[in-house]
N, C-alpha and C positions, 0 to 999 in steps of 0.2 A: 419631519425633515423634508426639506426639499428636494425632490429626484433633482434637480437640476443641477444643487450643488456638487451629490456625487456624480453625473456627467460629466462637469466641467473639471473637478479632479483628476477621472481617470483618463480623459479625455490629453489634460498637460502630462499626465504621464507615458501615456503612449508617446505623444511628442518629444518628450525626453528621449523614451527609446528610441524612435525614430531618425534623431539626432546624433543621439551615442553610437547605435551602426557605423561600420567603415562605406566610407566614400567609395571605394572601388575592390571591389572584390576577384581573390585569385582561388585557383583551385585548392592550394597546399593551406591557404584560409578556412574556404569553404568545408576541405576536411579532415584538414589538422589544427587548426585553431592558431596556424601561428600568425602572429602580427604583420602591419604593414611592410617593418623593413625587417620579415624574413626572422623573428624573433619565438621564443616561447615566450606564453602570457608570467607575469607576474607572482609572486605568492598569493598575494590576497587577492587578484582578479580568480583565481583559481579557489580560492578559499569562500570568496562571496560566491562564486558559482555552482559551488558544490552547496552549498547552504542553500540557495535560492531554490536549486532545483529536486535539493529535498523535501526543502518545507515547501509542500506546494496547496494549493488551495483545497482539496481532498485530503489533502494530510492533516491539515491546520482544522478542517470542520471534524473529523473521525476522530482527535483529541480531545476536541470540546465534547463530542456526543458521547463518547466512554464517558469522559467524566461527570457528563448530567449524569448516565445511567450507574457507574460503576465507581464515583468518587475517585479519588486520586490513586485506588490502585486503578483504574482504567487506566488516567494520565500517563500514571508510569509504563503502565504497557506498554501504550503506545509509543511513547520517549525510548525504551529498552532498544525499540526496532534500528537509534539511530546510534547504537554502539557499533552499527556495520560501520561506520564508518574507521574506528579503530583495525577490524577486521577487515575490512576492504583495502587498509593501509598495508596489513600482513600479505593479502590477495597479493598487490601489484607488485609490492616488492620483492618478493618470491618468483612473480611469474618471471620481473624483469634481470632476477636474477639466473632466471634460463635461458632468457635472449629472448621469450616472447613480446612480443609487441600488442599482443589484446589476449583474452579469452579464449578467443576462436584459437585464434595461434599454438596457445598450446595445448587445448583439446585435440586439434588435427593431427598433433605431433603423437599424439596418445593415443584416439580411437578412429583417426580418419574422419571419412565425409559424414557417416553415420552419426558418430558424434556430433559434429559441429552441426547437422543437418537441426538436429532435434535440439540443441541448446538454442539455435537460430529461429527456430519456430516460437520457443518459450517467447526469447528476445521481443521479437515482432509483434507476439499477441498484448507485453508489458508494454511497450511503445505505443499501442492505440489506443490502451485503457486512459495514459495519461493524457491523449488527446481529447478523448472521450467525458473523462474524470471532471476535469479542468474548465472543460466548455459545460461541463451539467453544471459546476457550481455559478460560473460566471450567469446561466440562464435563472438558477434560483435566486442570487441575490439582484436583478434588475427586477425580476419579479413581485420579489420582497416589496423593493421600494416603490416600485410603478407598474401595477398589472399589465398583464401583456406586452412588456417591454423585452422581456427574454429572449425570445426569438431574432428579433434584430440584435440586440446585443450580443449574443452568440455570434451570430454571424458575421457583425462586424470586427470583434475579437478576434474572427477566422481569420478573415482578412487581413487586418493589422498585422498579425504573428505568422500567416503565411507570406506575408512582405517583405516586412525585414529581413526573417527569416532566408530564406529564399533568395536575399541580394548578399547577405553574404556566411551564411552557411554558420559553421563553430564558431568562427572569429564573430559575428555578429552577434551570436547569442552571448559567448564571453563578456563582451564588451556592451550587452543591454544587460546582464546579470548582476553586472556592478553599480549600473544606475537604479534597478528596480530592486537591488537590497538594501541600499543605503536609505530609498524612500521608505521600504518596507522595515527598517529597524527604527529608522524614525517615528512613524506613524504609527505602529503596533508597543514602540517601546512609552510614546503618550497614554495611549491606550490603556496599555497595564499599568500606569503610574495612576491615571485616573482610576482605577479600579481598586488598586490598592489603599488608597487615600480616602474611597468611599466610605461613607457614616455603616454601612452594612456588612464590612468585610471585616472579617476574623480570620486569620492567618492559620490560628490553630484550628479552628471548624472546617477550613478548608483541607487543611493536611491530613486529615481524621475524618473526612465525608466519605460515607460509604456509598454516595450516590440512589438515585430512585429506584435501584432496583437489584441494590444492594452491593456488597463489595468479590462476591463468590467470584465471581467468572469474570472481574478482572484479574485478580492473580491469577486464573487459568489459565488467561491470555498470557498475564506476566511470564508464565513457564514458556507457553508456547513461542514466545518472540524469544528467548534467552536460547531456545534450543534451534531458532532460523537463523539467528544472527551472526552463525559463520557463513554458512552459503548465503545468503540474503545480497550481501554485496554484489555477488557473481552473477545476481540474477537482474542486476540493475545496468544498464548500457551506458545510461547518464554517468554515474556514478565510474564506471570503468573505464568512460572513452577518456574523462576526464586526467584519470591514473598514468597516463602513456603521453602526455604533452605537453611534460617539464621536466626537469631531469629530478634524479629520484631523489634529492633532500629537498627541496624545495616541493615535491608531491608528497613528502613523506608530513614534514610540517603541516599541509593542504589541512589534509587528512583529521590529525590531532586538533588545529583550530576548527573547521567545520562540525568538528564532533561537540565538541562544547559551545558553539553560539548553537547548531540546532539544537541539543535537546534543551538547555533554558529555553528556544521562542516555546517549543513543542511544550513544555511544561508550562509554561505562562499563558498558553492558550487554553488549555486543558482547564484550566481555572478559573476561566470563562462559563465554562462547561459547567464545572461542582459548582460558581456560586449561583448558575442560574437553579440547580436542584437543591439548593441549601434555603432562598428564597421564596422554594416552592412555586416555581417558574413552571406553563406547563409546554410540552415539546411541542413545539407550533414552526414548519417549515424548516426544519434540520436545526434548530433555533436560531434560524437569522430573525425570525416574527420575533423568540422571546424577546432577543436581545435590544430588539427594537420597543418593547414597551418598561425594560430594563434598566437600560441608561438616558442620559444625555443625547440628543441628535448628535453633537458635536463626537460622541465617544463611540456612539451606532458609525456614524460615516467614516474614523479615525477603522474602527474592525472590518467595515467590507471594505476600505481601498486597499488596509494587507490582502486581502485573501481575494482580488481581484489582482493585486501585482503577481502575490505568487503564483495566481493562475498563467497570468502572461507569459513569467519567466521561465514554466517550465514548459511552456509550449513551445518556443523555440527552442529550448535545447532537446525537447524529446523528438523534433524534426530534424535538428541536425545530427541526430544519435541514427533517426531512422534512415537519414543517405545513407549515413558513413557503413549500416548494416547491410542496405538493399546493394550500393553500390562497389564498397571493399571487401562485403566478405561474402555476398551472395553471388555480385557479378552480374546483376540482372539489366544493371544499367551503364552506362559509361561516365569514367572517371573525368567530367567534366561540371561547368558549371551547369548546363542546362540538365545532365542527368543528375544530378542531384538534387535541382528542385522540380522537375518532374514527381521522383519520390516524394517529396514533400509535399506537392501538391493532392497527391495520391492518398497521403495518410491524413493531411489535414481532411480532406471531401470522407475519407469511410468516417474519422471522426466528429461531423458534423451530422453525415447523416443516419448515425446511433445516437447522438444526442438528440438533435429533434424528430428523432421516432419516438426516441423514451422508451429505448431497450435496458432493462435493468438486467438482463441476463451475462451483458458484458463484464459486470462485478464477481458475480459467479467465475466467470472464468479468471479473472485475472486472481481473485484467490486461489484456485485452482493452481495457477502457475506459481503462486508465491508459493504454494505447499510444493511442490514440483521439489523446488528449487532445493528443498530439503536435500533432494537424492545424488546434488551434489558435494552433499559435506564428509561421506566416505573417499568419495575422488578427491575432492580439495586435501581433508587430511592425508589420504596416502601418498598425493602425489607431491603435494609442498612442504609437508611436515615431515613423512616419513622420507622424502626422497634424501633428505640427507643423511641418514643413516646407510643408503646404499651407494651415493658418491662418496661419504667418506670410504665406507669398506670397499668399495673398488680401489680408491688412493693407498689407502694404508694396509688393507687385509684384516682389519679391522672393525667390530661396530658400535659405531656412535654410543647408542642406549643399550644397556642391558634387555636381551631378550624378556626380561619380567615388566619394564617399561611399556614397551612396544604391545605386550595383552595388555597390561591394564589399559593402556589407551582403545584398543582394539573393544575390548568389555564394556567401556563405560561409553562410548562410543553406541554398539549396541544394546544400553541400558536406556541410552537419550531416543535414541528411536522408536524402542517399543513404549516409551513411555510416551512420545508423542503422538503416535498411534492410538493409544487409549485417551488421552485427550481428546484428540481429534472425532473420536466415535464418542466420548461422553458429550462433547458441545454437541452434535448433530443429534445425539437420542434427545439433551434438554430443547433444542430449539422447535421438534419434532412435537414434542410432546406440547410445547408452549401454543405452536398451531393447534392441535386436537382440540386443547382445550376453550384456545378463542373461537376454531370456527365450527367447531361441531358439539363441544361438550355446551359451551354457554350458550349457543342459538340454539339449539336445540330446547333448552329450558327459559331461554326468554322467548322464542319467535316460532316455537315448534317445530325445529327443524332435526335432521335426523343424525342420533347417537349408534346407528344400529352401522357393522361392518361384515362383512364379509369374509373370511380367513382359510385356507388352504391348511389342513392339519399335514405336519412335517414327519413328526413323533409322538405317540402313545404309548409309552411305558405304562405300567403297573405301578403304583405309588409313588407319584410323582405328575406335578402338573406338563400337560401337552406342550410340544411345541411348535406354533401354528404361526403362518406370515399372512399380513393382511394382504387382502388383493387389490383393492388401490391404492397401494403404499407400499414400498420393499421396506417393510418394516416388522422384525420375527418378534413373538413375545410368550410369555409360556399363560396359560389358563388352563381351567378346568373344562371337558370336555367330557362328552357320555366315550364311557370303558371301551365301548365298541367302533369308535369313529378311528380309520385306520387312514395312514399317510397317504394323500392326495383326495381325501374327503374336504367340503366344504363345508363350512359350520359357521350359523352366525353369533356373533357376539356382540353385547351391549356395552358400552365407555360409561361408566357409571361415577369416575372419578380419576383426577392425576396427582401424582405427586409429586411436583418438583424440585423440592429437595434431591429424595432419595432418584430421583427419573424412575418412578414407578409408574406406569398406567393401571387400571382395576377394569379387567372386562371381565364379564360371567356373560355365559352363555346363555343363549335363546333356544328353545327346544322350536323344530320344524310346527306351524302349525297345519 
């Protein structure tokens, strides 16, 4: 394939967006999204926008990569995450039927600045991942196609999306959201027709792929996205600013349709993903390489100008998410057009210069904050669900649910948590264990490198193995150890085998020479 073709592609696409932006920009634009003559947007400018700026180009490759790895339960995993949108319809209409007006609103009314301090931090750190996100994929697919091209590309994508951006704030991103999804169901919807129509594709091999490395640990995912996906909405800006800028049947509609075109794109990409592992494709550059010796150029260029649009589209809206944070609810800047792309400009530069440092550590965090976000699904339940159980009984003297209602919710509730909890420590002992054994168990036996560790003894009971944590790793595990080796004794031990199944490691111990 020719780079040039895909330049000149996304190149008229940007000009499109460029286009589609408002000619003149107001403040109640810039951070309310309403129209030229002073209007709220539309259903479907609201609906494609919500869409746009879910499926974003990080979203669109982490579907495909489940599903090389995990077969279509990955896909679905991934897909399950876009039921918030269901539950994020619940979120707003709830809130708005307390009279708040965002998030913050009525956390403040609830826990004060403390609160809102520390939901605002989450916020801000999810806002630069997606700057971050977006521009890493945009720098691997010009890569893909034309070494050493990433770097400019990155950055002139900054540019671009800090432009428009920046001249006209919400209203701008609105109204490029509905250009660059129209392109992007077009072109992605080609895409998967050529795929499906291909001499190689089996429908049923695909729904039934367990992926290269098997189907386990995507249904683990599968639970764990079914137990984020009430707080997950709350924890989105995009997602919520959008919920307060049309009146509530018209956002409530939003809602329902964006739930259903995202998870068909999310699933239709994902299958991307299983048939490159059904083909026995190997993972070569997050598989834009596979894809690339896969298909057709024609069907290659049709999959990165989606996931170059959707890169664009949610750059702008995670900028104008980040004014509307720094400037309405944090107050750092002034409610005008120059303070607000100040911010913008602010967030666009850290998220440039985390992409081309090549900090992968920013992923780390922003999972971090999506598990966060968990901690607000007690507050959201008792304060939107349960709260009507106690306006009714103030009105009537009365209550709503029977007190046996009210535990079981409360129970099963705390059943979803501790259960997520043990999830969350099963994937980290497997992924744990999956290092040991590539970088110390196998080099070790092909390159001579070293099996031997170090360990801090915890406990030495009598009939029963020790329990000893490695010391370069907060990692505890029980072994056998001499009778006499007593807690905060050093003792070394040998990695002699793992199990990844069962997340067993096998060390026996080294007597001192």
């Amino acid at each position: 394939m020719s780079p040039i073709v895909l330049f000149v592609l996304f190149g008229a696409i940007i000009a499109a967006s460029l286009l589609a932006a408002p000619r003149r920009a107001s403040v109640e634009g810039f951070f309310g999204g309403m129209t030229a003559q002073g209007g709220a947007p539309g259903l479907w400018t609201l609906v494609l926008s919500q869409v746009t700026t879910w499926i974003f180009a990080r979203s669109l490759m982490n579907a495909a990569i489940l599903g090389y790895y995990y077969g279509i339960a990955g896909t679905l995993a991934y897909a399950a995450y876009y039921g918030s949108f269901l539950t994020g319809g619940f979120i707003v209409g709830r809130l708005r039927q307390n009279g708040a007006m965002s998030v913050q609103d009525w956390l403040g009314a609830r826990f004060g600045g403390a609160g809102n301090a520390c939901y605002n931090l989450v916020i801000a750190l999810r806002l630069l991942s997606e700057v971050f996100a977006n521009l890493l994929v945009v720098g691997l697919i010009f890569n893909a196609v034309l070494a050493g091209s990433g770097t400019p590309a990155i950055l002139i994508v900054a540019l671009v999306g800090l432009g428009y951006s920046a001249w006209g704030g919400l209203s701008a991103a609105l109204r490029t959201d509905v250009v660059q999804m129209v392109v992007f169901l077009v072109v992605f919807g080609v895409a998967f027709v050529a795929l499906v129509v291909s001499p190689g594709f089996d429908l049923g091999a695909v729904v039934t792929a367990p992926g290269t490395a098997g189907a386990y640990n995507g249904w683990v995912l599968l639970a764990v996205a079914l137990l984020q996906v009430f707080s997950y909405p709350a924890h989105d800006p995009v997602m919520m600013d959008r919920g307060f800028i049309a009146d509530p049947e018209v956002t409530r509609r939003s809602f329902l349709h964006a739930f259903w075109i995202s998870t068909l794109c999310i699933i239709g990409f994902g299958f991307f993903g299983i048939q490159a592992s059904l083909v026995g494709a190997a993972y070569e550059g997050e598989l834009i390489g596979t894809w690339a010796t896969m298909f057709p150029a024609w069907v290659f260029v049709a999959l990165m100008i989606s996931l170059l649009v959707s890169a664009l589209s949610t750059l702008d809206s995670a900028l104008s998410s980040a004014a509307r944070l720094v400037v309405e609810e944090l107050k750092l800047a002034p409610r005008s057009l120059n303070g607000g792309r100040i911010v913008m400009l602010g967030f666009m530069a850290a998220g440039t210069v985390l992409t081309l440092w090549g900090n992968a550590t920013l992923f780390d965090a922003v999972a971090v904050s999506g598990t966060a976000s968990m901690f607000l699904t007690p507050v959201l339940v008792v304060g939107l669900v349960m709260q009507r159980q106690i306006s009714h009984f103030l009105s009537t003297g009365k209550p709503l649910y029977p007190a046996e209602s009210v535990a079981s919710v409360m129970q099963r509730a705390a059943v979803q948590l501790r259960e997520l909890a043990r999830l969350e420590e099963d994937r980290k002992r497997y992924w744990f264990l999956k290092y040991l054994m590539q970088t110390r168990l196998e080099v070790a036996g092909r390159d001579g490198g070293s099996d031997l560790f170090a360990a801090a003894v915890l406990e030495n009971v009598p009939g029963r193995r020790a329990l000893v944590e490695l010391a370069e790793y907060p990692f505890r595990l029980r072994a056998e150890v001499p009778a006499g080796s007593g807690p905060g004794e050093v003792v070394t031990l040998k990695l002699e085998g793992v199990d990844l199944w069962r997340r067993i490691p096998f060390f026996v111990h080294v007597p001192a020479s």
